[in-house]
DRENSE-157853 format. One record per residue (C-alpha): residue in three letters; residue number from 1; x negated, y, z. Coordinates in steps of 0.5 Angstrom, whole numbers. Example, Ala and Ser with C-alpha at 12.3 -4.5 7.8 and 13.67 -1.06 7.14 Angstrom:
2
vexse->Ala	seke->1	X->-25	Y->-9	Z->16
vexse->Ser	seke->2	X->-27	Y->-2	Z->14
***
This chain:
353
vexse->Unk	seke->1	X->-38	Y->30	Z->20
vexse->Unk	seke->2	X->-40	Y->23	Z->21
vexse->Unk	seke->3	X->-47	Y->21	Z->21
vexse->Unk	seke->4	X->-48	Y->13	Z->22
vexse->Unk	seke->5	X->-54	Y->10	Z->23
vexse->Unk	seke->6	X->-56	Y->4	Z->20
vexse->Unk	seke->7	X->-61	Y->-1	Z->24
vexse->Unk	seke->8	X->-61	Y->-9	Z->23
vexse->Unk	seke->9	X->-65	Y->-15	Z->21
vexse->Unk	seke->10	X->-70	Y->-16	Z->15
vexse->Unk	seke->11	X->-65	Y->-17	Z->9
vexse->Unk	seke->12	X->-59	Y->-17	Z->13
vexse->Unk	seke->13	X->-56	Y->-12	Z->7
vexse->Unk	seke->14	X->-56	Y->-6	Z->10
vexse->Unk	seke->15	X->-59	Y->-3	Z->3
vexse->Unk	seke->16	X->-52	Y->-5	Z->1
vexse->Unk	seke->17	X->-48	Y->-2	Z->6
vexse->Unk	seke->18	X->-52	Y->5	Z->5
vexse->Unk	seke->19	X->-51	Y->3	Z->-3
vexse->Unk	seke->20	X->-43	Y->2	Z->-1
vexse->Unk	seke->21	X->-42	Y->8	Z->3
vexse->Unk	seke->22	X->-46	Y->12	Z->-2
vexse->Unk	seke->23	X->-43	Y->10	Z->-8
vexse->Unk	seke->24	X->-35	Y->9	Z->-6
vexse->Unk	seke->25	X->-36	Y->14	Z->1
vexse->Unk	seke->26	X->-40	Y->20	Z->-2
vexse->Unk	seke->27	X->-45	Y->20	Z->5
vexse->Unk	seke->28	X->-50	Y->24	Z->4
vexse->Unk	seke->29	X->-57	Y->19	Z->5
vexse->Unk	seke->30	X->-63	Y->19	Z->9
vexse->Unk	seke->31	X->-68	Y->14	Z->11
vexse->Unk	seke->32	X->-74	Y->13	Z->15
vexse->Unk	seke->33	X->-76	Y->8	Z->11
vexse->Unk	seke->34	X->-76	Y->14	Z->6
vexse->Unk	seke->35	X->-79	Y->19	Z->11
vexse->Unk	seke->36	X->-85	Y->14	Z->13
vexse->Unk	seke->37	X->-87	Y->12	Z->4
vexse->Unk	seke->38	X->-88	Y->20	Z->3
vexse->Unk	seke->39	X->-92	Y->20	Z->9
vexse->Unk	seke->40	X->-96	Y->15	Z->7
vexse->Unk	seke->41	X->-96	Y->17	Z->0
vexse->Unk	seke->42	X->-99	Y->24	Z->3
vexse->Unk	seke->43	X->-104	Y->21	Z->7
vexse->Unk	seke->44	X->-107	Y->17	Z->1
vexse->Unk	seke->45	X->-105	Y->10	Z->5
vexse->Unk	seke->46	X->-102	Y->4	Z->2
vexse->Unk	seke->47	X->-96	Y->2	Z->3
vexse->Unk	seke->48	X->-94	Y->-6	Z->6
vexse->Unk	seke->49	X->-90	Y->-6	Z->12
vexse->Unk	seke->50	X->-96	Y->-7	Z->17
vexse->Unk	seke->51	X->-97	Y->0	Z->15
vexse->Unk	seke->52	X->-90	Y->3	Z->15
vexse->Unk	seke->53	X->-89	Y->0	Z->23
vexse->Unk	seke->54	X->-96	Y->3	Z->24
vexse->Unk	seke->55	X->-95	Y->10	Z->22
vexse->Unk	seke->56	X->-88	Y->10	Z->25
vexse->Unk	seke->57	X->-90	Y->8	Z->32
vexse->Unk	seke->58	X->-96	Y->12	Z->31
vexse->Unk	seke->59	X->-91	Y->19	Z->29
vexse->Unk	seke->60	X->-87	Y->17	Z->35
vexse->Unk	seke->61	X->-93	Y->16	Z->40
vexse->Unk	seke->62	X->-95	Y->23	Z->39
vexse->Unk	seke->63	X->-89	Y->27	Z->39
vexse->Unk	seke->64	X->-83	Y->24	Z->42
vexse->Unk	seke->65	X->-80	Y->16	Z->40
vexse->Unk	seke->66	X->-74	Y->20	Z->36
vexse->Unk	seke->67	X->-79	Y->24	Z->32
vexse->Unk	seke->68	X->-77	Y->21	Z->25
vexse->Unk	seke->69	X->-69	Y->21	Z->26
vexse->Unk	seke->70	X->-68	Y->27	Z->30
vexse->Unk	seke->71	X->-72	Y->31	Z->23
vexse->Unk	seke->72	X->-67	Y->26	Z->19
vexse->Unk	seke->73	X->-62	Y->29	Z->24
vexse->Unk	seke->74	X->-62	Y->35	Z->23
vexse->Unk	seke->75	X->-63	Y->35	Z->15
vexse->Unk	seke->76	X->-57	Y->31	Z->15
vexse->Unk	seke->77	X->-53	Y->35	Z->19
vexse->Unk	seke->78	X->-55	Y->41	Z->14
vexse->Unk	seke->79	X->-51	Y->37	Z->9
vexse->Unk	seke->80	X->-44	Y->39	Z->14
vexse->Unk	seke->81	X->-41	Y->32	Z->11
vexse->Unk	seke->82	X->-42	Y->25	Z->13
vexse->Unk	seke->83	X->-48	Y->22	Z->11
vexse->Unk	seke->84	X->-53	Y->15	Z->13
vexse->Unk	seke->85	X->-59	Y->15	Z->17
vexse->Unk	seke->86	X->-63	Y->8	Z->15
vexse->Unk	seke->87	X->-67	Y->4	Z->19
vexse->Unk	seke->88	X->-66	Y->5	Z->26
vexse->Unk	seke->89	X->-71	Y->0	Z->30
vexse->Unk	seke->90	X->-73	Y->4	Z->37
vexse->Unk	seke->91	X->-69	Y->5	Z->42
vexse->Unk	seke->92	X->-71	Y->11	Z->44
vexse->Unk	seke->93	X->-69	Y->13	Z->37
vexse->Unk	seke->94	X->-62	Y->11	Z->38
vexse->Unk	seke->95	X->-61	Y->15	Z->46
vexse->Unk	seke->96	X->-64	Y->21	Z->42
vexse->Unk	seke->97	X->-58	Y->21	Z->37
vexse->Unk	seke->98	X->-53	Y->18	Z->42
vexse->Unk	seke->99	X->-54	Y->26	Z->45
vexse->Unk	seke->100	X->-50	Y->29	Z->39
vexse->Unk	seke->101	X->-42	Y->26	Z->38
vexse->Unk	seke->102	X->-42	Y->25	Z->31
vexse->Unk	seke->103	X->-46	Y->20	Z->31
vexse->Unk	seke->104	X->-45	Y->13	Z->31
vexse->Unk	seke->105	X->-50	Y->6	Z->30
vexse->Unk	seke->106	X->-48	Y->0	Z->26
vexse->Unk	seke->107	X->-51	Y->-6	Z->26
vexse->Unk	seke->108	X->-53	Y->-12	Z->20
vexse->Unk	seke->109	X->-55	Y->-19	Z->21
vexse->Unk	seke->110	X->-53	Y->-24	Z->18
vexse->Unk	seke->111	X->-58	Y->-32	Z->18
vexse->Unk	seke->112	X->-64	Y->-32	Z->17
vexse->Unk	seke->113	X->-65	Y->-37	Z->11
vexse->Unk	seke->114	X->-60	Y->-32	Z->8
vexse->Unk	seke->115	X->-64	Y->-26	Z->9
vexse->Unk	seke->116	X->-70	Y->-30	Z->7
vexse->Unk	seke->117	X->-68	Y->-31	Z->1
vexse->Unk	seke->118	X->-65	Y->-24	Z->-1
vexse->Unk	seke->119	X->-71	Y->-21	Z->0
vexse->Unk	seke->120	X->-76	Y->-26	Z->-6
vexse->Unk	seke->121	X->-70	Y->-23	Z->-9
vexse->Unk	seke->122	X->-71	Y->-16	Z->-9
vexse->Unk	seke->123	X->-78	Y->-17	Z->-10
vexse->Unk	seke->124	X->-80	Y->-10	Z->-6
vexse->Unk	seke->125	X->-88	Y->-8	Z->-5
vexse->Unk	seke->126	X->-86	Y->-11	Z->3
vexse->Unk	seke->127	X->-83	Y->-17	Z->1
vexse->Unk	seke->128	X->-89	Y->-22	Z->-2
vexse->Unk	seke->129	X->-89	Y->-27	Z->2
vexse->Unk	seke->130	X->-87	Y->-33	Z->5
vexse->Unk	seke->131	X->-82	Y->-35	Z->10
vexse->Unk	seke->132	X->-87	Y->-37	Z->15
vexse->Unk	seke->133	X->-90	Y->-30	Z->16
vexse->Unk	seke->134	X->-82	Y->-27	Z->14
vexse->Unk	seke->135	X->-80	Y->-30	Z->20
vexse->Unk	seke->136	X->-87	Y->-28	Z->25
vexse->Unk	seke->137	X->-85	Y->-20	Z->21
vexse->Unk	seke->138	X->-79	Y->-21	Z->25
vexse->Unk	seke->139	X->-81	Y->-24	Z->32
vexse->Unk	seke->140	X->-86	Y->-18	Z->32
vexse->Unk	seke->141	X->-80	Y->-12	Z->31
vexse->Unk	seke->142	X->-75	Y->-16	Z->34
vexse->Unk	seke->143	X->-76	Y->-15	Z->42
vexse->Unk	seke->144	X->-81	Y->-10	Z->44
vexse->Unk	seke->145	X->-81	Y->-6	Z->52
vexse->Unk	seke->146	X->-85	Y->1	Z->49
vexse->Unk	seke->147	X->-79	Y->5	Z->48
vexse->Unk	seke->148	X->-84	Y->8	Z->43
vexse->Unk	seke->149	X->-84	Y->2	Z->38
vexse->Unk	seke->150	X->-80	Y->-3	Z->34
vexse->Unk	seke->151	X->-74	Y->-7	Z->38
vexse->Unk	seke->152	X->-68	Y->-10	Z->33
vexse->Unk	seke->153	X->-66	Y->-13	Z->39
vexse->Unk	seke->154	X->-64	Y->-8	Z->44
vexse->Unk	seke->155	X->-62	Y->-3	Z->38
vexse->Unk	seke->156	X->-56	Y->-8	Z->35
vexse->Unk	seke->157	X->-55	Y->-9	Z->42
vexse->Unk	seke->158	X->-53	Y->-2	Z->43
vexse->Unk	seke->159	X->-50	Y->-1	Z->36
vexse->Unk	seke->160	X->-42	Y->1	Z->36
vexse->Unk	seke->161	X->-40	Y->-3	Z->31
vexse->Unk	seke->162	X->-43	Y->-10	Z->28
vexse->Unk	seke->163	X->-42	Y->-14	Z->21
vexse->Unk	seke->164	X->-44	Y->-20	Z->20
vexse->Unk	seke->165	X->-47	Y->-21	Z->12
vexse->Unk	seke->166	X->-47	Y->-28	Z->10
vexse->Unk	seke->167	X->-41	Y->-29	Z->5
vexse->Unk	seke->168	X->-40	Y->-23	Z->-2
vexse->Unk	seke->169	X->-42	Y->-17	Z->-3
vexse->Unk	seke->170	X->-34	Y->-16	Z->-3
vexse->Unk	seke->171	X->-33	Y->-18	Z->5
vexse->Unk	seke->172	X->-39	Y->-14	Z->6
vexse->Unk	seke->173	X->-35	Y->-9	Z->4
vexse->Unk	seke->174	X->-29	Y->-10	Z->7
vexse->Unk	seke->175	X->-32	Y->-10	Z->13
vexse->Unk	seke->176	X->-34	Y->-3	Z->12
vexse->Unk	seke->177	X->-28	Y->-1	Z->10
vexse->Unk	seke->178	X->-24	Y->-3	Z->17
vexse->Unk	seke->179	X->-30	Y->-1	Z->21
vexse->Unk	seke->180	X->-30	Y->7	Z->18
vexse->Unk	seke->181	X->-22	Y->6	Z->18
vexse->Unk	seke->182	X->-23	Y->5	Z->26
vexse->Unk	seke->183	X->-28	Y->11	Z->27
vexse->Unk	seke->184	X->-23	Y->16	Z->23
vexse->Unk	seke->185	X->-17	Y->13	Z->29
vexse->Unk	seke->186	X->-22	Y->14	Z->34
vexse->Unk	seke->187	X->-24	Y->20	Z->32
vexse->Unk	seke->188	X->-17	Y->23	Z->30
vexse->Unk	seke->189	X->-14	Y->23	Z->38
vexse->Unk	seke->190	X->-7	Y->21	Z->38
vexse->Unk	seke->191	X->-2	Y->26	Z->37
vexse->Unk	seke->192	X->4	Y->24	Z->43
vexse->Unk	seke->193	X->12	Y->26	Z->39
vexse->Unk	seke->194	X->16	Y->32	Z->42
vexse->Unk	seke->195	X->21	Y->30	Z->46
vexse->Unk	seke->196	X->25	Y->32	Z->39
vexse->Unk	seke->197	X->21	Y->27	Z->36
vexse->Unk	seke->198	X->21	Y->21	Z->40
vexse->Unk	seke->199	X->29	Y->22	Z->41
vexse->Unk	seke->200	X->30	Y->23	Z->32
vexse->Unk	seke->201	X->25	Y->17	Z->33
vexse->Unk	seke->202	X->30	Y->13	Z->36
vexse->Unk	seke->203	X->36	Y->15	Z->33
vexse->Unk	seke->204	X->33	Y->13	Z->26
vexse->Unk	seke->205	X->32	Y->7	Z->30
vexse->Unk	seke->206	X->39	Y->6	Z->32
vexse->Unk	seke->207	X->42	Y->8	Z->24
vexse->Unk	seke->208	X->39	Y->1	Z->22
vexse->Unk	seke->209	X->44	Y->-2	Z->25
vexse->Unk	seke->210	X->50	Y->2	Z->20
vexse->Unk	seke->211	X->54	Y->-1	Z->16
vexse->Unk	seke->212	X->55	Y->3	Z->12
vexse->Unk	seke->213	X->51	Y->4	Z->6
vexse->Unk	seke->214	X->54	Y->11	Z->3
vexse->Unk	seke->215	X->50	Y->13	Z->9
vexse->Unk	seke->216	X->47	Y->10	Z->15
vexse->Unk	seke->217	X->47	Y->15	Z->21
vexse->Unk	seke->218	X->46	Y->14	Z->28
vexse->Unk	seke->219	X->46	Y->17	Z->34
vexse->Unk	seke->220	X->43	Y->19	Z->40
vexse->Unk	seke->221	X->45	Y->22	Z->47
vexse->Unk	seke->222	X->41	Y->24	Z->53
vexse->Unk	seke->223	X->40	Y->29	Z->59
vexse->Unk	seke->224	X->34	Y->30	Z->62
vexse->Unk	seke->225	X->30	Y->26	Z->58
vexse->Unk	seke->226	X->33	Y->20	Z->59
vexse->Unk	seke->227	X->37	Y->16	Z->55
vexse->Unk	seke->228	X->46	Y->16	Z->55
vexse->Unk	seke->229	X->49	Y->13	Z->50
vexse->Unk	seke->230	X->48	Y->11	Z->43
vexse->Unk	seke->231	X->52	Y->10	Z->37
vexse->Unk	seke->232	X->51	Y->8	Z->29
vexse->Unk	seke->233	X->56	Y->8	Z->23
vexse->Unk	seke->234	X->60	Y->2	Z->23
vexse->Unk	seke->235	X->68	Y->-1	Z->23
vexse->Unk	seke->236	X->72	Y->-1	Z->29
vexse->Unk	seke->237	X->71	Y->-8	Z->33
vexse->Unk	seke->238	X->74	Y->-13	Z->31
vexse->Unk	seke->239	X->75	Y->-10	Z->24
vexse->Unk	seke->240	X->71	Y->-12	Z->18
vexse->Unk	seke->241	X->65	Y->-7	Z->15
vexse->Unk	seke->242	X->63	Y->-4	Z->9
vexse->Unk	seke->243	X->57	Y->-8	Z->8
vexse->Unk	seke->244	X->62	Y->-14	Z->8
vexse->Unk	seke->245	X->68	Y->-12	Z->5
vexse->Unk	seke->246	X->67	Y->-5	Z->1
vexse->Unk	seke->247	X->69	Y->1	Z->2
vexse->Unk	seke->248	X->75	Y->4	Z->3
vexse->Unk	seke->249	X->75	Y->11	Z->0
vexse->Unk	seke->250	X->80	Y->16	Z->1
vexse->Unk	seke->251	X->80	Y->23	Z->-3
vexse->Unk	seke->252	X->81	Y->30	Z->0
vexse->Unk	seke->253	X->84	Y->36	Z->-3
vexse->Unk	seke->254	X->81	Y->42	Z->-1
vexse->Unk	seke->255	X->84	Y->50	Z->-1
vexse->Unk	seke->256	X->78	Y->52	Z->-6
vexse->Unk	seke->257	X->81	Y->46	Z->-11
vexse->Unk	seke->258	X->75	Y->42	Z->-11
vexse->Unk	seke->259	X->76	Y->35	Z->-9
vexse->Unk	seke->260	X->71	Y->30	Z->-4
vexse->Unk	seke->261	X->71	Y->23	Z->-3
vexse->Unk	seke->262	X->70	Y->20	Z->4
vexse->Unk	seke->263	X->69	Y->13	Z->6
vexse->Unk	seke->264	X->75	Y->12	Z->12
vexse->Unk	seke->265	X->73	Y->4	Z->13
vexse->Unk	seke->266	X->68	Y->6	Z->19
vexse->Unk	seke->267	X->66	Y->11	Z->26
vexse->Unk	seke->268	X->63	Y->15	Z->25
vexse->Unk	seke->269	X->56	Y->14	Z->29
vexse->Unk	seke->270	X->57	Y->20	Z->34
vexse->Unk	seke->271	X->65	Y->18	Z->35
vexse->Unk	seke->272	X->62	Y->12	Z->37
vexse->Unk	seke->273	X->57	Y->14	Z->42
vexse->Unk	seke->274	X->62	Y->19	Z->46
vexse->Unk	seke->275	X->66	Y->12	Z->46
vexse->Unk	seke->276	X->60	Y->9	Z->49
vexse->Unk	seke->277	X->59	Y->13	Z->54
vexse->Unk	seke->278	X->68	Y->14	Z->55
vexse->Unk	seke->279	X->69	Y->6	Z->56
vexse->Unk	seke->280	X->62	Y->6	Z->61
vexse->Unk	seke->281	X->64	Y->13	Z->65
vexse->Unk	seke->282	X->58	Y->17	Z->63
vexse->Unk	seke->283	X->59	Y->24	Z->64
vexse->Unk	seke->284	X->56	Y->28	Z->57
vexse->Unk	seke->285	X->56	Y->35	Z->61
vexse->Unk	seke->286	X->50	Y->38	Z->59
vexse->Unk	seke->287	X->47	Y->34	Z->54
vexse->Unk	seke->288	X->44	Y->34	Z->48
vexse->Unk	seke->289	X->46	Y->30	Z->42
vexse->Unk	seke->290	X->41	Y->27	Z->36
vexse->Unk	seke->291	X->44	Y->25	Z->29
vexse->Unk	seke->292	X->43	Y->24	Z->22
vexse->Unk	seke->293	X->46	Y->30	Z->19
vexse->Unk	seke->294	X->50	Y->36	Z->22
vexse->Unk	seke->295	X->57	Y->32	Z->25
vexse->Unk	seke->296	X->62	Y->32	Z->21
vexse->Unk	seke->297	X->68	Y->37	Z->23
vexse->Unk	seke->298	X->72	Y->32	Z->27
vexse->Unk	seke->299	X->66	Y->30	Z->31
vexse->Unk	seke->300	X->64	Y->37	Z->31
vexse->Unk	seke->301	X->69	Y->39	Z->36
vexse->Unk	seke->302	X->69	Y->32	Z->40
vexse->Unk	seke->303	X->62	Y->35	Z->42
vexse->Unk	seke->304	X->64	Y->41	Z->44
vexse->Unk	seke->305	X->70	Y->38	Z->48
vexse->Unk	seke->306	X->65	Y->34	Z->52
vexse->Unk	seke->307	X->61	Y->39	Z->54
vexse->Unk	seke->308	X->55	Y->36	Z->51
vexse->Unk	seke->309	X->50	Y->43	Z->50
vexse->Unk	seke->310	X->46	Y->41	Z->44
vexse->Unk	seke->311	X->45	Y->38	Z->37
vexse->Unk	seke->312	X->39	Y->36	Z->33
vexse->Unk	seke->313	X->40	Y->34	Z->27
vexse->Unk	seke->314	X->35	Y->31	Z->22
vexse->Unk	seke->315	X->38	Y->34	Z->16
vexse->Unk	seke->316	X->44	Y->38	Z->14
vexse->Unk	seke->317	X->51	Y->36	Z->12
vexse->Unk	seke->318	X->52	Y->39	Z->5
vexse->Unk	seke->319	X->60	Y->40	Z->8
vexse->Unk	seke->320	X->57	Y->42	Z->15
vexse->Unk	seke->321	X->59	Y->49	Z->15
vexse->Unk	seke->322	X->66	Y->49	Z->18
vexse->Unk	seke->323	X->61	Y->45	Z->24
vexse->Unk	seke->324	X->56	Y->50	Z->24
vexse->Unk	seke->325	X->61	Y->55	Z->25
vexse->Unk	seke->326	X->65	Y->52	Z->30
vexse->Unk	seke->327	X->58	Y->51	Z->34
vexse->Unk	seke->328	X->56	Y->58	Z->34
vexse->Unk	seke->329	X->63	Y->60	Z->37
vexse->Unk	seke->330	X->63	Y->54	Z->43
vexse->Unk	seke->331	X->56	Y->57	Z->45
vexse->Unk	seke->332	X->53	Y->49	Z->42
vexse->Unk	seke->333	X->46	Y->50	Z->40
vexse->Unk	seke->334	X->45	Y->47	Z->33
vexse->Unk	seke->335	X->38	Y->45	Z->32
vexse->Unk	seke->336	X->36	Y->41	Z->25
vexse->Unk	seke->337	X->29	Y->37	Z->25
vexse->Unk	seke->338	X->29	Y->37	Z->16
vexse->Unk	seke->339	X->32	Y->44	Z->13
vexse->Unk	seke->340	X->34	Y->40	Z->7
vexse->Unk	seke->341	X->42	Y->37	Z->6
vexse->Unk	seke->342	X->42	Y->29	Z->6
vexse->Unk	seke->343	X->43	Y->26	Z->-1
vexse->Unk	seke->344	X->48	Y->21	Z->-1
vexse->Unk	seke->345	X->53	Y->18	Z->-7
vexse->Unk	seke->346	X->59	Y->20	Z->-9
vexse->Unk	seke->347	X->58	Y->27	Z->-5
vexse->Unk	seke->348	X->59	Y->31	Z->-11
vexse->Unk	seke->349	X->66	Y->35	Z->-10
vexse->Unk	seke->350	X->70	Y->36	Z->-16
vexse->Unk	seke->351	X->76	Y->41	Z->-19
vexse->Unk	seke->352	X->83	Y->38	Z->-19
vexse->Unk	seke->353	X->86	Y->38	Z->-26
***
């Protein structure tokens, strides 16, 4: 639930922010504006704006200075969703709302001359009149040291979020966009990775370097939380890559019949890590590997040979089975991040004729 009050100067646009978040937001609307007509309207009195602030600063004298927000609070509350309190104008109203966390206060402006002229615009039972007596309306709700009557000025000051309305309607609602975006990240905490995902994060990272598009995998090796070596698909040094040349695919006959195809042009990302580590004299003696997809047999059994304790996948090998296995037998822990087998081309095994 978010609740967002709505305060600013006369013909700012605030209407049209309520208007948006109603229409394209589904917020739930409730005004102060509103509250004080029906108010008067029960009191058989006019209703002008001099009214509307004597009624308003007269409620808020004889309960409280938050009266009319705390009752449009609670309705709005009721609702269980998101919703617009309108007209936010003492500042006793905002320290009021601050007390409840799911509140939060927007503030509108925009130049005075622009705001004069949408107000002859809208033609409202208020606004008939000239711009001499708009701008002394202003003056006279703009800055007030009762925390019981109108104060604009110190309520935009305290505002959580501004706009500035003196472009279309469609940048008004740009910026309405990216302030709700803001809120839902500030209200959505940041979610710190597990050590699995921040080290698959990085292997994903390192396979962008592969150069082989069949299947860009990349590897990762660390011990107590710090990094090793790593390693990612690619042709010996010195030696031309797939994505310069092609592949170089060599057929396998397996016992069942079935044939398989691999690309035989390149290191695997695995290989290439536990070589890393050979030429730099890093011991892999307890460590935990990160790949793509379950190693291959031959890796496989490099991984165990290097006492490295765990592997985490991201997804399976469809021919891993043989390395799985083999894990469970050295006693090497095997982890997958995606239970899914990783699709790539010419992975299909067929029958030999």
């Amino acid at each position: 639930m978010l609740i967002i009050g709505i305060t600013g100067t006369l013909g700012a646009g605030k209407g049209t922010v309520v208007e948006y978040l109603r229409e394209k937001q589904r917020f739930s609307y409730f005004s102060v504006r509103a509250f004080l007509i029906e108010e008067l309207q029960r009191r058989g009195l006019a209703v002008n704006r001099d009214t509307l602030t004597s009624l308003a600063n007269q409620l808020r004298k004889e309960h409280s200075p938050s009266y009319i927000v705390d009752e449009l609070y609670r309705q709005a509350a009721a609702t269980g969703g998101n919703a617009i309190i309108e007209s936010i104008r003492a500042v006793g109203e905002v320290d009021s709302l601050r007390k409840n966390g799911s509140f939060v206060l927007l503030a509108v402006d925009a130049d005075a001359k622009t705001r004069y002229e949408r107000i002859v615009l809208r033609a409202s039972e208020t606004d008939h009149i000239d711009y001499e007596t708009f701008l002394a309306n202003e003056r006279r709700e703009y800055a007030n040291t009762d925390p019981n009557k109108q104060n604009l000025q110190a309520c935009m000051k305290m505002a959580d979020l501004k706009l500035s309305n003196n472009g279309s309607i469609e940048e008004l609602h740009r910026q309405v966009d990216e302030c709700l975006e803001r809120l839902k990240q500030e209200k959505e905490p940041h979610q710190r990775p597990s050590w699995d995902e921040y080290f698959m994060d990085l292997c994903r990272s390192v396979a962008l370097r592969a150069t082989c598009n069949r299947g860009r995998s990349g590897c990762v090796i660390v011990k107590d939380k710090q990094i090793l070596v790593t390693g990612y698909v690619g042709s010996p040094s010195h030696l031309p890559h797939c994505d310069e040349v092609g592949h170089l695919f060599r057929k396998t006959l397996h016992e069942d019949g079935s044939v398989s195809t691999h690309c035989v042009r390149t290191v695997h990302a695995e290989q290439n890590a536990i070589c890393q580590a050979a030429r730099r004299g890093v011991a892999l003696e307890g460590s935990t590997l990160y790949c793509t997809m379950t190693p291959c047999r031959t890796c496989a059994m490099l991984i165990i040979n290097c006492g490295i304790r765990k592997v985490v996948a991201d997804y399976k090998y469809h021919a891993g089975a043989e390395s799985e296995e083999m894990f469970e037998q050295a006693g090497v822990e095997l982890q997958y991040i995606h239970n899914e087998v990783l699709q790539y081309n010419n992975q299909k095994q067929e029958k030999s004729e």
